[in-house]
C-alpha positions in Angstrom: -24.9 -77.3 -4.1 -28.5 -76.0 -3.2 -31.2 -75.4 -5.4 -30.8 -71.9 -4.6 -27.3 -71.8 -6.0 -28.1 -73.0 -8.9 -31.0 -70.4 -9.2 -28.3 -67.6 -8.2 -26.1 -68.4 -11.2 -28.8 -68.6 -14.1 -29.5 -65.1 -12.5 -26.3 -63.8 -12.7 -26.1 -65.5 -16.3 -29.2 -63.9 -17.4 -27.6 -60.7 -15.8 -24.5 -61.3 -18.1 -26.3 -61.8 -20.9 -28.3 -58.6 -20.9 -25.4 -56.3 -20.4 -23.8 -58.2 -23.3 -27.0 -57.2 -25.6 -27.4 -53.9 -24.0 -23.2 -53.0 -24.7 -24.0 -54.2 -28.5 -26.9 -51.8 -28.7 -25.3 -48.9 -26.5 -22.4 -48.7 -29.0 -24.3 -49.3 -32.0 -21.9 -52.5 -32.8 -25.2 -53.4 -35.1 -27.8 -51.2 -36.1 -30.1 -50.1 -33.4 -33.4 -51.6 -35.7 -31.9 -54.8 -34.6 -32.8 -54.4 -31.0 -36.2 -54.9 -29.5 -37.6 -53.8 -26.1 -37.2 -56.7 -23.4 -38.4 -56.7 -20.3 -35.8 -57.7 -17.4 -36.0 -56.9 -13.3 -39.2 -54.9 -14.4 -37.1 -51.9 -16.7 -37.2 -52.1 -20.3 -33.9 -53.3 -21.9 -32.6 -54.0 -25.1 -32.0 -57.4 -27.0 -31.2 -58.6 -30.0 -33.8 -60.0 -32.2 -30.9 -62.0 -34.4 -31.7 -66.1 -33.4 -27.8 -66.4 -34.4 -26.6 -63.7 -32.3 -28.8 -64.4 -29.6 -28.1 -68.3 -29.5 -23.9 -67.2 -29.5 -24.7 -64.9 -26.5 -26.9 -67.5 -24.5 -24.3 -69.8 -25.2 -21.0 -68.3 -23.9 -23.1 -67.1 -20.4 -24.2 -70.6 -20.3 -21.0 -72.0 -20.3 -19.9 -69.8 -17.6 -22.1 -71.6 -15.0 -19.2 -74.1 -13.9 -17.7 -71.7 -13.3 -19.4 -69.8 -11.3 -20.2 -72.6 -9.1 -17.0 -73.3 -8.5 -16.2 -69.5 -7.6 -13.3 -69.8 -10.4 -14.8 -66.7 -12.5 -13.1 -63.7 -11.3 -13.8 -61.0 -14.8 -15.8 -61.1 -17.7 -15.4 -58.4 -20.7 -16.7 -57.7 -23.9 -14.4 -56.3 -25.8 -14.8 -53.9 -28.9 -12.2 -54.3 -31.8 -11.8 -51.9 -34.9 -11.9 -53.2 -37.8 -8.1 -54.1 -37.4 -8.8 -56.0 -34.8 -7.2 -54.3 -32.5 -8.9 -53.0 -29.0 -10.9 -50.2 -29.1 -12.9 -50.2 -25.8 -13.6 -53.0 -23.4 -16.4 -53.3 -21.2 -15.6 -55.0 -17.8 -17.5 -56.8 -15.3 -15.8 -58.3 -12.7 -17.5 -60.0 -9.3 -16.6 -61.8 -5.9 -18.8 -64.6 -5.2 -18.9 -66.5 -2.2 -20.2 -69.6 -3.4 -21.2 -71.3 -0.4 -23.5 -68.0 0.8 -25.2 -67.0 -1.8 -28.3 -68.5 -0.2 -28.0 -66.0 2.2 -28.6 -63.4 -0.3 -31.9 -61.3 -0.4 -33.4 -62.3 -3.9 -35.3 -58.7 -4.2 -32.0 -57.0 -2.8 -30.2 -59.1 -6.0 -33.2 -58.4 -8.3 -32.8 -54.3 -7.2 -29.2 -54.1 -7.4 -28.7 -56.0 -10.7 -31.7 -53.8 -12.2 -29.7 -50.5 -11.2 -26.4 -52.4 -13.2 -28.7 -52.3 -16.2 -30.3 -48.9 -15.6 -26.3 -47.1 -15.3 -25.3 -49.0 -18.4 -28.0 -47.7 -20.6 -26.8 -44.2 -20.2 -22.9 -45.0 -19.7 -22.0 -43.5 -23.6 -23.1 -40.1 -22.4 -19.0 -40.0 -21.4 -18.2 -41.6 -24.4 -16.7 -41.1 -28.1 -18.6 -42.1 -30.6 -16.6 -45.3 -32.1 -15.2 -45.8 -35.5 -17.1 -47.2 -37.8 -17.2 -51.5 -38.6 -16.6 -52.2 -34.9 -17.0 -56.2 -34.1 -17.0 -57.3 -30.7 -16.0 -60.4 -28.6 -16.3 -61.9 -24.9 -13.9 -62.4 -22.8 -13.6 -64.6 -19.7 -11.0 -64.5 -17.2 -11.0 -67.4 -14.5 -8.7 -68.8 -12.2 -8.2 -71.9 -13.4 -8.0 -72.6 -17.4 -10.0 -75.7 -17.6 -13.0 -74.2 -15.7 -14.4 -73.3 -19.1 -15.8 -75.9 -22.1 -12.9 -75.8 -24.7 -15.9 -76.2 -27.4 -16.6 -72.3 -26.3 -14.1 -70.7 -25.1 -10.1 -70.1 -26.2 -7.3 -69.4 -23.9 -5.5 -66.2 -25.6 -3.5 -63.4 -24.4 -5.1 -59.8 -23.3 -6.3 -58.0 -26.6 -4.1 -55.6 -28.3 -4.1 -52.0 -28.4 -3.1 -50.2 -31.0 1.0 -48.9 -30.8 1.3 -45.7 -29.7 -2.9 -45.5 -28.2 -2.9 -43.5 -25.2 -3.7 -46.0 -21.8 -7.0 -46.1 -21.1 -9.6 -44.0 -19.2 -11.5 -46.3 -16.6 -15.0 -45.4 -16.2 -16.7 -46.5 -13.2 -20.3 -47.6 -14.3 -21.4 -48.9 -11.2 -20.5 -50.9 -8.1 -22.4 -52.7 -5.6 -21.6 -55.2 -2.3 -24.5 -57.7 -1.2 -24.3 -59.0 2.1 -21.4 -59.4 3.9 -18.9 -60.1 1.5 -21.3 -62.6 -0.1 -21.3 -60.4 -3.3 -19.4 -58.0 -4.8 -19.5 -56.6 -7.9 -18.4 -54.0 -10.3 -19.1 -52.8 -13.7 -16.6 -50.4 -15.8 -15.7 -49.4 -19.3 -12.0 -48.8 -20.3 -12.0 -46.2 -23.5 
């Protein structure tokens, strides 16, 4: 693999893991004083300033990189749970990679698309109910192959629960984008 390969995926990882801190803050998962302004493809953003939170979330995107090299990750989601654990909203990201092209891609076209992801997301819960109160979250990874994530990480589990009887959910498109020709696709939604 090329060195820029290797550069495209920390970028996408780095991507991953500020919409992870920006869906935390968005929904008020934690108190909003536990955010700090961050600076990412030249907008302001939002990030955690917990070192256990933040060292979880860098670790999970890390240990998608494999992955993503191997073009195995097809859909990542962080999921909101009640506080019966059951699903309350999910936020979905799912992407298209063609592994051996993404050296063909534009870096300031990547840089400008993923910057608009972040820049939808931060008003997305316009559309949105407020959620019920003690909310936890957790990341989800869905891949093609089971062992293309570290075991240390990650658990193979079924699709989280909803609760009997919930209506199915609403889908709502955040944003969507295609880089090239068919070197990159990807799509961001939330399902409330």
């Amino acid at each position: 693999m090329s060195d820029l390969t290797h550069e495209f995926v920390d970028v996408f990882c780095e991507f991953v893991e500020a919409v992870i801190h920006q869906v935390l803050h968005l929904r008020r998962i934690y108190r909003p004083e536990l955010f700090e302004r961050h600076r990412l493809y030249g907008i302001t953003t939002r990030k955690s300033r917990h070192p256990d939170l933040n060292e979880y979330i860098h670790g999970i995107t890390t240990s998608i990189k494999g992955a993503l090299l191997q073009g195995l990750l097809h859909k990542f989601s962080i999921n909101i749970l009640g506080e019966d654990g059951l699903l309350v909203e999910r936020y979905v990201l799912q992407s298209k990679v063609s592994v051996a092209r993404v050296a063909d891609l534009d870096p300031l076209e990547l840089e400008h698309t993923l910057r608009g992801f972040l820049l939808k997301l931060q008003f997305a819960d316009a559309w949105m109910k407020q959620l019920p109160q003690g909310c936890t979250f957790e990341v989800a990874a869905y891949t093609t192959d089971r062992s293309a994530l570290p075991l240390q990480l990650w658990v193979e589990d079924e699709e989280c629960e909803r609760r009997l009887g919930a209506p199915e959910p609403s889908i709502m498109p955040i944003k969507s984008a295609k880089l090239g020709t068919d070197i990159l696709q990807i799509q961001l939604y939330a399902e409330c």
